[in-house]
Structure formats: C-alpha cells, structure tokens
Jmol script that loads the backbone (N, CA, C; Angstrom):
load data "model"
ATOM      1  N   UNK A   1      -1.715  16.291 -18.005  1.00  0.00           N
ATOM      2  CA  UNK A   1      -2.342  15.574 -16.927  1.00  0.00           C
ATOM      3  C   UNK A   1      -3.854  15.671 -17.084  1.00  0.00           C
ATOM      4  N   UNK A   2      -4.810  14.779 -16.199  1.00  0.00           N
ATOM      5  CA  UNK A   2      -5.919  14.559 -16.755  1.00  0.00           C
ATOM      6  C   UNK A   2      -6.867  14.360 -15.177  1.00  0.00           C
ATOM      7  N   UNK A   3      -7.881  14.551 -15.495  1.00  0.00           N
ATOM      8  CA  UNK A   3      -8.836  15.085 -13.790  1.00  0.00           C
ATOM      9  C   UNK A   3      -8.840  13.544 -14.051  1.00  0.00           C
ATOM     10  N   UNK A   4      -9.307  13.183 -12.776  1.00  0.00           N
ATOM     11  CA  UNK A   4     -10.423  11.760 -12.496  1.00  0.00           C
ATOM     12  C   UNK A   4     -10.511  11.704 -11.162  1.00  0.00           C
ATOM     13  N   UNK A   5     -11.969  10.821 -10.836  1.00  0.00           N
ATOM     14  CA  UNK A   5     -12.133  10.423  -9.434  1.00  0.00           C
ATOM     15  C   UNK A   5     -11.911   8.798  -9.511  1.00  0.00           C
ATOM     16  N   UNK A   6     -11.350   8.539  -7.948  1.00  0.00           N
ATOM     17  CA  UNK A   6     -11.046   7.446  -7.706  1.00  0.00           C
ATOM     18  C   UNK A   6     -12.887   7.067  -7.104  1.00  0.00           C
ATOM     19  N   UNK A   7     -12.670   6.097  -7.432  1.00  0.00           N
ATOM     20  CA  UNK A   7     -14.349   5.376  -7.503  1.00  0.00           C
ATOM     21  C   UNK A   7     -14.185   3.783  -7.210  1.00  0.00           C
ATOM     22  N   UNK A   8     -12.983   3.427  -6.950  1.00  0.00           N
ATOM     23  CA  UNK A   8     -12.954   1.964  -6.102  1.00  0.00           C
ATOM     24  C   UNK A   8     -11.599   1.329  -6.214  1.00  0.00           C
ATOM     25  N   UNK A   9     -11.034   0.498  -5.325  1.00  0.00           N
ATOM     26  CA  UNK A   9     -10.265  -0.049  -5.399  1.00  0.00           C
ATOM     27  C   UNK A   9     -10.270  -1.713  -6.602  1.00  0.00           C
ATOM     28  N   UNK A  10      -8.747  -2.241  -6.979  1.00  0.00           N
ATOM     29  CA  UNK A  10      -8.561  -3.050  -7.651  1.00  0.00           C
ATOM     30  C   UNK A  10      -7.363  -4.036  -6.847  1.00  0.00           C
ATOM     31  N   UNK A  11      -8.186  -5.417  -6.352  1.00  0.00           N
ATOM     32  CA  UNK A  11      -7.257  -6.147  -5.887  1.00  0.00           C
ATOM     33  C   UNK A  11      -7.004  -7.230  -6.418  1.00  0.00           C
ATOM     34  N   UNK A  12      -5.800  -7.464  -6.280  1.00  0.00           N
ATOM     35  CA  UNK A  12      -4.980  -8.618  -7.186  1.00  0.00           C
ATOM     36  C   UNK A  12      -3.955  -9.412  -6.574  1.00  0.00           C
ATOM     37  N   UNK A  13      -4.333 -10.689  -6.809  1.00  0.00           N
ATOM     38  CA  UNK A  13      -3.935 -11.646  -5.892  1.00  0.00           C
ATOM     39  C   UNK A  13      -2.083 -11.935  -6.530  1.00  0.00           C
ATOM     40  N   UNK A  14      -1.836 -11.711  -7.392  1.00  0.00           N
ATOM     41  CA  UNK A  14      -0.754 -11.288  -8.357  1.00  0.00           C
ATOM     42  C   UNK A  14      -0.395 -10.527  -8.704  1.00  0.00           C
ATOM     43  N   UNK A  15       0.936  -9.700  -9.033  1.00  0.00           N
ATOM     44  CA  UNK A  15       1.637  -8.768  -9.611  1.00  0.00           C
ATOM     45  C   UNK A  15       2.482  -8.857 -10.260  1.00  0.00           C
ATOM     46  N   UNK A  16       2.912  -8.182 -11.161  1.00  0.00           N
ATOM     47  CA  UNK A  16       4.557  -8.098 -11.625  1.00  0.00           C
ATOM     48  C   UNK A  16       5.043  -7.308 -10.414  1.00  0.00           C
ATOM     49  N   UNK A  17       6.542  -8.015 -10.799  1.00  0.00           N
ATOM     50  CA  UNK A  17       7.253  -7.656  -9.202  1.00  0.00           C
ATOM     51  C   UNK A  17       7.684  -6.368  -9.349  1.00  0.00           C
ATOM     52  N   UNK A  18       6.877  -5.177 -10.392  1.00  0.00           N
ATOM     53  CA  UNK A  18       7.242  -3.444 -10.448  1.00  0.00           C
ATOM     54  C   UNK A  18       6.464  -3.532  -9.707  1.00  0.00           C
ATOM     55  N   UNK A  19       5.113  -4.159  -9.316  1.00  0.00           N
ATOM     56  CA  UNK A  19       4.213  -3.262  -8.752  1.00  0.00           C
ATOM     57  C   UNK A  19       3.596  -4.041  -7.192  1.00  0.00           C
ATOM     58  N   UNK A  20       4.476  -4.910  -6.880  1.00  0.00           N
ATOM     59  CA  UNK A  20       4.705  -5.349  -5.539  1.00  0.00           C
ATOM     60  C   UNK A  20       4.743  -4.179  -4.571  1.00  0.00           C
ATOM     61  N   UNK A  21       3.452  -3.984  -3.746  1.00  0.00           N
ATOM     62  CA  UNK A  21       3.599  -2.879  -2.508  1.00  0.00           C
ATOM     63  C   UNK A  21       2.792  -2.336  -2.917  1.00  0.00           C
ATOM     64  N   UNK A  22       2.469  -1.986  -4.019  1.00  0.00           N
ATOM     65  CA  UNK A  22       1.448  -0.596  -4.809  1.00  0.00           C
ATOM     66  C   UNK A  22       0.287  -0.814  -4.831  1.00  0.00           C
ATOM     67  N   UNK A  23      -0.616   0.191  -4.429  1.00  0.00           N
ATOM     68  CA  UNK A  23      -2.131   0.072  -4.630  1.00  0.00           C
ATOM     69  C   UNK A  23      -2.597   0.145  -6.107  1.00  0.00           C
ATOM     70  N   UNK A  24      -3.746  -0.119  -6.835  1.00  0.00           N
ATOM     71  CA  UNK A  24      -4.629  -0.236  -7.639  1.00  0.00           C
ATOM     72  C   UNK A  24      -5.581  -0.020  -7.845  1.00  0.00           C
ATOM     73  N   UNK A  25      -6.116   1.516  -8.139  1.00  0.00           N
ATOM     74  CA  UNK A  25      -7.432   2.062  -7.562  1.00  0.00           C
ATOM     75  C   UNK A  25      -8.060   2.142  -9.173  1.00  0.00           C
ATOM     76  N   UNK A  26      -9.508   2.575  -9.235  1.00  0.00           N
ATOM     77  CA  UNK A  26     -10.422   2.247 -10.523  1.00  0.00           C
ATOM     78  C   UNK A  26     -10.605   3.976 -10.708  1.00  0.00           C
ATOM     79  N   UNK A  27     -10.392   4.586 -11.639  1.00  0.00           N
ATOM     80  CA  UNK A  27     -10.199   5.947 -11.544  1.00  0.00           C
ATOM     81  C   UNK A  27     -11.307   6.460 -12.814  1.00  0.00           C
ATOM     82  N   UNK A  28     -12.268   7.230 -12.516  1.00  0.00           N
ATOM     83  CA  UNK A  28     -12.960   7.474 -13.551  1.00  0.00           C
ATOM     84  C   UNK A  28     -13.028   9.041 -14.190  1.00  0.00           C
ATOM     85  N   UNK A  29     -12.167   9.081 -15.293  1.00  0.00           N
ATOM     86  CA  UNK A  29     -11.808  10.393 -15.960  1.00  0.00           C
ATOM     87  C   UNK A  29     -13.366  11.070 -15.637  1.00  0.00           C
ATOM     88  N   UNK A  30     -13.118  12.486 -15.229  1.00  0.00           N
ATOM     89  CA  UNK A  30     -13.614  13.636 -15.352  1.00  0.00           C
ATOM     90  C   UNK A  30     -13.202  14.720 -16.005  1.00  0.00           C
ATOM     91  N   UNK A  31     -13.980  15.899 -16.151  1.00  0.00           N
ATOM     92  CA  UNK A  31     -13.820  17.165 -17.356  1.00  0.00           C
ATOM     93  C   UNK A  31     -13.362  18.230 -15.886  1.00  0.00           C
ATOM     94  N   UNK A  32     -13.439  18.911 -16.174  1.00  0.00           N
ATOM     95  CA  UNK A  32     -12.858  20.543 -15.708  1.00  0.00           C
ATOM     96  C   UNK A  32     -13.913  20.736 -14.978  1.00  0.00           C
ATOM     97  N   UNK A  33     -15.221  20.440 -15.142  1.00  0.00           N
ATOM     98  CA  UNK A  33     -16.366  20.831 -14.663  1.00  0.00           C
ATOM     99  C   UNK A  33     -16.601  19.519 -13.616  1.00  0.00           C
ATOM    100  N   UNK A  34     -15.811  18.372 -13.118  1.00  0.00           N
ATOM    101  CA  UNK A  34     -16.173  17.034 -12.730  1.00  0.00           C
ATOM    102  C   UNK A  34     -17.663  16.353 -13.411  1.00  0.00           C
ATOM    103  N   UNK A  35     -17.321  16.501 -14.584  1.00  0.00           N
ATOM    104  CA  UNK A  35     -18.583  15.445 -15.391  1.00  0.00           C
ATOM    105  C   UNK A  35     -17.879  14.214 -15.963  1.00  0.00           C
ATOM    106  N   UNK A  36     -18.553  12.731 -15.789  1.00  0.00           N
ATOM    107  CA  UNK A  36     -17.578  12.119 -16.154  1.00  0.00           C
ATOM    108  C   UNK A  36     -17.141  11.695 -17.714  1.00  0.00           C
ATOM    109  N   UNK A  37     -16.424  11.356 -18.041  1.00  0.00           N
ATOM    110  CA  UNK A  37     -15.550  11.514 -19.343  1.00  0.00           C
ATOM    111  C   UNK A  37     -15.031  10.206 -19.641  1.00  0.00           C
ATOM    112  N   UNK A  38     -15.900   9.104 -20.910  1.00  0.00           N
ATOM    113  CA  UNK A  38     -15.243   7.889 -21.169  1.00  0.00           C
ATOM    114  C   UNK A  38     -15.202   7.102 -19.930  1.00  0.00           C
ATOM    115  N   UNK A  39     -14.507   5.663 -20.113  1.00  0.00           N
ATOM    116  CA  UNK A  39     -14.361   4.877 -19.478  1.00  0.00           C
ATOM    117  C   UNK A  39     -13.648   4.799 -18.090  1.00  0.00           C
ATOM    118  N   UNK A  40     -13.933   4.191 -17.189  1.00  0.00           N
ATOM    119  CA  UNK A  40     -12.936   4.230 -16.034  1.00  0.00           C
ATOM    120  C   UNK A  40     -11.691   3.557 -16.628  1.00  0.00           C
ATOM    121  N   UNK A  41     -10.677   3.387 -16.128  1.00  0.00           N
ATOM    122  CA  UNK A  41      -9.766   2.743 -16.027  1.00  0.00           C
ATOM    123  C   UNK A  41      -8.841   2.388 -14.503  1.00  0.00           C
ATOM    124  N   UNK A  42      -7.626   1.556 -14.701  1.00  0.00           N
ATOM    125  CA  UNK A  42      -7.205   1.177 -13.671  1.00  0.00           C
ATOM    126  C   UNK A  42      -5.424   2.145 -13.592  1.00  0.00           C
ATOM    127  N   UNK A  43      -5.465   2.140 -12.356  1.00  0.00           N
ATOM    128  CA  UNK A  43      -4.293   3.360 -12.142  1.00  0.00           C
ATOM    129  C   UNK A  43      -3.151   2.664 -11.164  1.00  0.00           C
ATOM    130  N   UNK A  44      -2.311   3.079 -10.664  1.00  0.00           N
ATOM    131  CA  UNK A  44      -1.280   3.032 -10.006  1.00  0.00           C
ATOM    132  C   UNK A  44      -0.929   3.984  -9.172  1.00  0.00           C
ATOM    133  N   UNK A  45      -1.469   3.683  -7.983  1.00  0.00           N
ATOM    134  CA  UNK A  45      -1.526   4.739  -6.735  1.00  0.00           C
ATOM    135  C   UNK A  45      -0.423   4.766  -5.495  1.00  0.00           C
ATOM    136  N   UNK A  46       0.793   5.466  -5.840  1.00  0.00           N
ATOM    137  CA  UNK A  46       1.747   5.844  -5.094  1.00  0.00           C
ATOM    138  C   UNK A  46       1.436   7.018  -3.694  1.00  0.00           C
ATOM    139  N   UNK A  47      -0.018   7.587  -3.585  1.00  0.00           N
ATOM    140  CA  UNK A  47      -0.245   8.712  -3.368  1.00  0.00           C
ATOM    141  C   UNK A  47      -1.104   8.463  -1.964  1.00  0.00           C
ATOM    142  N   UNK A  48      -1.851   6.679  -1.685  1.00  0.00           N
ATOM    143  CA  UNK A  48      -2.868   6.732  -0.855  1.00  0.00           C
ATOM    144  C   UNK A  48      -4.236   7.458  -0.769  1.00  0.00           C
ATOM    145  N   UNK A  49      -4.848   7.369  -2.092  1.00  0.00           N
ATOM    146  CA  UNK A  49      -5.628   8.568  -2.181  1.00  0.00           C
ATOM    147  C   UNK A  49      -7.165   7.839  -1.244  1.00  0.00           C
ATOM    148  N   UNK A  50      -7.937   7.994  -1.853  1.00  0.00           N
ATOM    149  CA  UNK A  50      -9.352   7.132  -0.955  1.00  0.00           C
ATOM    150  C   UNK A  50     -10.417   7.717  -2.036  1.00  0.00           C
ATOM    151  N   UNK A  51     -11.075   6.605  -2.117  1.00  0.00           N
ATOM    152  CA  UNK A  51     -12.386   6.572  -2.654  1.00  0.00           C
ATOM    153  C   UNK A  51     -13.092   7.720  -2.519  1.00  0.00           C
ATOM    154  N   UNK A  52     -13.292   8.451  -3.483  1.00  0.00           N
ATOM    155  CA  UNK A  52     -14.477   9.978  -3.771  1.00  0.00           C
ATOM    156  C   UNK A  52     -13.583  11.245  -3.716  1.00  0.00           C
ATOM    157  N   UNK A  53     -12.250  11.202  -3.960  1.00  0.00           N
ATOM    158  CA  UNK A  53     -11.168  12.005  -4.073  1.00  0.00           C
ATOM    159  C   UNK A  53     -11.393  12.257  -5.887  1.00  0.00           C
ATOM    160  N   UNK A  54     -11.044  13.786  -5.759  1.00  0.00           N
ATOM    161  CA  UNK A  54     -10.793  14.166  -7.043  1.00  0.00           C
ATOM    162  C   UNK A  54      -9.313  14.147  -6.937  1.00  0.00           C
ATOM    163  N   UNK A  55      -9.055  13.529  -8.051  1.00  0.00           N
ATOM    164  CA  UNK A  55      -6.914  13.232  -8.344  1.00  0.00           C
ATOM    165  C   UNK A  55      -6.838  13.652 -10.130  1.00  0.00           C
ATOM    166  N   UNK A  56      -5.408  14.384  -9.995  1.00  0.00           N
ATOM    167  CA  UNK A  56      -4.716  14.022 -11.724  1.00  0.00           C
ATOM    168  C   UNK A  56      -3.944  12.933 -12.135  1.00  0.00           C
ATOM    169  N   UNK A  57      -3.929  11.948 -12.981  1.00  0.00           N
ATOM    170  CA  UNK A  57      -3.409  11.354 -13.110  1.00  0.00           C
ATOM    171  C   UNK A  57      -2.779  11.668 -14.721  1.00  0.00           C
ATOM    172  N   UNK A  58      -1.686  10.472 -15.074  1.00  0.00           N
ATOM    173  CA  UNK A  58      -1.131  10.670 -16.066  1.00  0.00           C
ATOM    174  C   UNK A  58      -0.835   9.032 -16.596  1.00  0.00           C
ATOM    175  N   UNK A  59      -0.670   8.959 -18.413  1.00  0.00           N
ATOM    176  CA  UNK A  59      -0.879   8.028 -18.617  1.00  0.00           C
ATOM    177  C   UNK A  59       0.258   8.165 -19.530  1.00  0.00           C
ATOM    178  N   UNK A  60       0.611   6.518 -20.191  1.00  0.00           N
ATOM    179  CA  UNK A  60       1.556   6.011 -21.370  1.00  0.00           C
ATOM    180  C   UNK A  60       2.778   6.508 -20.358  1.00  0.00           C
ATOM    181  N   UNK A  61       4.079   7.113 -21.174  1.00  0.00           N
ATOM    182  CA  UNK A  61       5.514   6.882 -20.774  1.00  0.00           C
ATOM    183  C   UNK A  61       4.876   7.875 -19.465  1.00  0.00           C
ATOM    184  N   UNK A  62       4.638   8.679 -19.010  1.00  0.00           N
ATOM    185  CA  UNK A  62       5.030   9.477 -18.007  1.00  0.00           C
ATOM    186  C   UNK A  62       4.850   8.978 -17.143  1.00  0.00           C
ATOM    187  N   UNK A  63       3.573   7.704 -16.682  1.00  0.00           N
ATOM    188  CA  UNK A  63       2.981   7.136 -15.881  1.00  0.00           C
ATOM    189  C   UNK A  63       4.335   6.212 -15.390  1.00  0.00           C
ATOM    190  N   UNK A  64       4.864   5.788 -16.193  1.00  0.00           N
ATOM    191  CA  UNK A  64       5.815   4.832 -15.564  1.00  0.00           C
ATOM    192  C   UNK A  64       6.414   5.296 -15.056  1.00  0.00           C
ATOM    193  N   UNK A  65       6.962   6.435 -14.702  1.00  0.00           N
ATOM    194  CA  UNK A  65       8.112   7.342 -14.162  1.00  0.00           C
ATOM    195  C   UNK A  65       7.792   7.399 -12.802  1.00  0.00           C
ATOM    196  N   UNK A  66       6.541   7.140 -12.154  1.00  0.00           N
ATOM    197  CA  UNK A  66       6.144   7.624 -10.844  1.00  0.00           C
ATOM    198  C   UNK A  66       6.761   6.234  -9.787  1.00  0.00           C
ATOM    199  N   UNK A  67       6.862   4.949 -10.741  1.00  0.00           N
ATOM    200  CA  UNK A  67       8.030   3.656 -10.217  1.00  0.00           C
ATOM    201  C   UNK A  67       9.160   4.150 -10.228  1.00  0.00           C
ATOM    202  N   UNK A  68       9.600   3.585  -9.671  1.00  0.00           N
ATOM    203  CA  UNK A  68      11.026   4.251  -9.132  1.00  0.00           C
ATOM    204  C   UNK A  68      11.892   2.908 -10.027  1.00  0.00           C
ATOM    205  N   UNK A  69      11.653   1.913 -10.540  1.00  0.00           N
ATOM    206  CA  UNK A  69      12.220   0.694 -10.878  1.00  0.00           C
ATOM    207  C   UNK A  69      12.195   0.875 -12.617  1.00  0.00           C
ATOM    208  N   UNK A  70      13.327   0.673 -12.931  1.00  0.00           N
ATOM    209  CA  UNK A  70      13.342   1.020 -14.779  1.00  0.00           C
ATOM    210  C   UNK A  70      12.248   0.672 -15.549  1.00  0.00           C
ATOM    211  N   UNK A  71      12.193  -1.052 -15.585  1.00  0.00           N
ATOM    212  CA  UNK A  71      11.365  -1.513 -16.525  1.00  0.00           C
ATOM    213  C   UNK A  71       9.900  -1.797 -16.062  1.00  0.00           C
ATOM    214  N   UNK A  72       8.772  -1.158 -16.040  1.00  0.00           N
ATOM    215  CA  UNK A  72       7.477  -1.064 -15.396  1.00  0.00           C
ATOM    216  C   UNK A  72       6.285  -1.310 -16.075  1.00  0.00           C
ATOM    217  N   UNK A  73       5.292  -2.246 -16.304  1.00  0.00           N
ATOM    218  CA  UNK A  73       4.333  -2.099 -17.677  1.00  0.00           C
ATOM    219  C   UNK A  73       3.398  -0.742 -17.148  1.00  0.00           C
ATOM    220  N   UNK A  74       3.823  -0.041 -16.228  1.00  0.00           N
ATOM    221  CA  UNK A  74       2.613   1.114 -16.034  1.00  0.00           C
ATOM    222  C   UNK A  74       2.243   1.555 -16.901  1.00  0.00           C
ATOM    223  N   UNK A  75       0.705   2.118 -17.033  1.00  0.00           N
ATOM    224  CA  UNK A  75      -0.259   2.442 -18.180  1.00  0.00           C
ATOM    225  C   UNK A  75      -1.066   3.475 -17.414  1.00  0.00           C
ATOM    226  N   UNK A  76      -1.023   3.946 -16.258  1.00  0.00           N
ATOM    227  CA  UNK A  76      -1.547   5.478 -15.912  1.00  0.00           C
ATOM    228  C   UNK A  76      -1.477   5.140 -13.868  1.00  0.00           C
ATOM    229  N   UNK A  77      -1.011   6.398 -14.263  1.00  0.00           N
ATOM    230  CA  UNK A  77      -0.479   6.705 -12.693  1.00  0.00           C
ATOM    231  C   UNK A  77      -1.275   7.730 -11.624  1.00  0.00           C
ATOM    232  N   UNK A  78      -1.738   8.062 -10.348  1.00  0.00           N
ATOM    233  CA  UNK A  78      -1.864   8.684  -9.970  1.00  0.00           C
ATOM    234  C   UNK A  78      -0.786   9.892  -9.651  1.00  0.00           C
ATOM    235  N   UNK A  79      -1.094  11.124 -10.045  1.00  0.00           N
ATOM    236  CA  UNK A  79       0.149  11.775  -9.770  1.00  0.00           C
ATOM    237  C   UNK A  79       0.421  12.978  -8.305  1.00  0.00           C
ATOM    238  N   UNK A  80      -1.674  13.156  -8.176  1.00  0.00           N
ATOM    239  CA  UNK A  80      -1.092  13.943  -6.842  1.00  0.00           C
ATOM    240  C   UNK A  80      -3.182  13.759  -7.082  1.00  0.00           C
ATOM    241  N   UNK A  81      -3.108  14.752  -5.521  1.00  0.00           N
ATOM    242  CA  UNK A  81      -4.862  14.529  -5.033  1.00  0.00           C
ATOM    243  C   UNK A  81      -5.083  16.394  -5.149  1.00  0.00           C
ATOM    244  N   UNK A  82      -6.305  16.173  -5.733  1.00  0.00           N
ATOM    245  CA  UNK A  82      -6.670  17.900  -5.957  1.00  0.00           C
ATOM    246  C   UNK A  82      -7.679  18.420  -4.478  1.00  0.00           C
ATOM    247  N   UNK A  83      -7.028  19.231  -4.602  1.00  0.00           N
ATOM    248  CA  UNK A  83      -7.639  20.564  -3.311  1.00  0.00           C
ATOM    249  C   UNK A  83      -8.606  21.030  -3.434  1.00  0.00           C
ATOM    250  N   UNK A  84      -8.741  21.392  -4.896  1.00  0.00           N
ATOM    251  CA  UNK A  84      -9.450  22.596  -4.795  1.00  0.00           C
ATOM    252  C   UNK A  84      -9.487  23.129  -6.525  1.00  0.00           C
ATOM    253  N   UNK A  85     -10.546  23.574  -7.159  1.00  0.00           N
ATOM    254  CA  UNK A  85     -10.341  24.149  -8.714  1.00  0.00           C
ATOM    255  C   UNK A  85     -11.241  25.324  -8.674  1.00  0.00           C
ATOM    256  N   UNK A  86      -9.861  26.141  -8.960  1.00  0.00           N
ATOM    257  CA  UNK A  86     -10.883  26.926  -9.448  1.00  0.00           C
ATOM    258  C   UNK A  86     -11.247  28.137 -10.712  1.00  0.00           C
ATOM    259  N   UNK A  87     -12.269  28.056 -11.264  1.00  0.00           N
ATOM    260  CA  UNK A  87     -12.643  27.725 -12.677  1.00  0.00           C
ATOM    261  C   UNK A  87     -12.679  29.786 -12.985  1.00  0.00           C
ATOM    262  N   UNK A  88     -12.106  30.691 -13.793  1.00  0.00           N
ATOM    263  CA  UNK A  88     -12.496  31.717 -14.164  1.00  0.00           C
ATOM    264  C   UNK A  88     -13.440  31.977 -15.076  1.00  0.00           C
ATOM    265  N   UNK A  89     -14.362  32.125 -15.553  1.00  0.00           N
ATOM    266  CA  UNK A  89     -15.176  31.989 -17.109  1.00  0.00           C
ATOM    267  C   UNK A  89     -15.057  33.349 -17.075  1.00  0.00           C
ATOM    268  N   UNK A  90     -14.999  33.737 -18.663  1.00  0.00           N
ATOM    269  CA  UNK A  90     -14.899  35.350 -19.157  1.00  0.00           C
ATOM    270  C   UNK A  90     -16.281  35.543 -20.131  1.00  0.00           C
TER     271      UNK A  90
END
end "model"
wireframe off; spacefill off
backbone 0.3
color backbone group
C-alpha cells in the first residue's frame, strides 16, 4: 500500500457501469515523511474521504477488489483514511 493525499475531486459526466455510485478523487502520492512523490493520479473512493486527508491507497489487481462487481477497469483504489503515523528513527 502506498501514502497519498486526496487534493481534489474528479467528475464525470459518464461511467462504466462498475463505477456507477462511486466517487473519483485526484490523489497525490506522498513518502513516509508526507513529501510529495511523482504524479497525482485518479483513484476510486469507496471510503468518503475529503479533500486534505492523508489516505493509503492501492493500485493494479488489488485495487479492483475494493468493487464488489467481477469485471472492473479499476487502476487504484482508496483503501482506508490515516489517523495518525508514527515514525521511530534509530
């Protein structure tokens, strides 16, 4: 699984009918430290998260799993909203 902040929503006047009901938020990978990391991308939000939330998400086959419907083109999923990190250094 992989950090990112949600940093805006994605609306679409169309869907495939997997993702009828589902939100579409713009999620921009972060590091361990919340620095950001590469490109944003677009996610699949089962979770209701909100804009300036730190979330893990997950991408390729696992992402599709969070549809409940077999055949899904999902390509990265929100998988839950983070609390809280916290970091030990030795």
């Amino acid at each position: 699984m992989k950090f990112g902040k949600i940093i805006g929503r994605v609306v679409s006047s169309q869907k495939v009918k997997s993702f009828e009901g589902l939100k579409l938020v713009l999620v921009q990978p972060v590091s361990e430290d919340l620095e950001s990391v590469g490109d944003a991308i677009v996610a699949v939000d089962t979770l209701q998260s909100d804009v300036g939330q730190i979330i893990y998400y997950e991408t390729s086959k696992e992402a599709g799993r969070v549809i409940e419907k077999e055949m899904n083109p999902c390509d990265a999923a929100v998988m839950g909203i983070v609390d809280d990190i916290n970091i030990t250094k030795s």
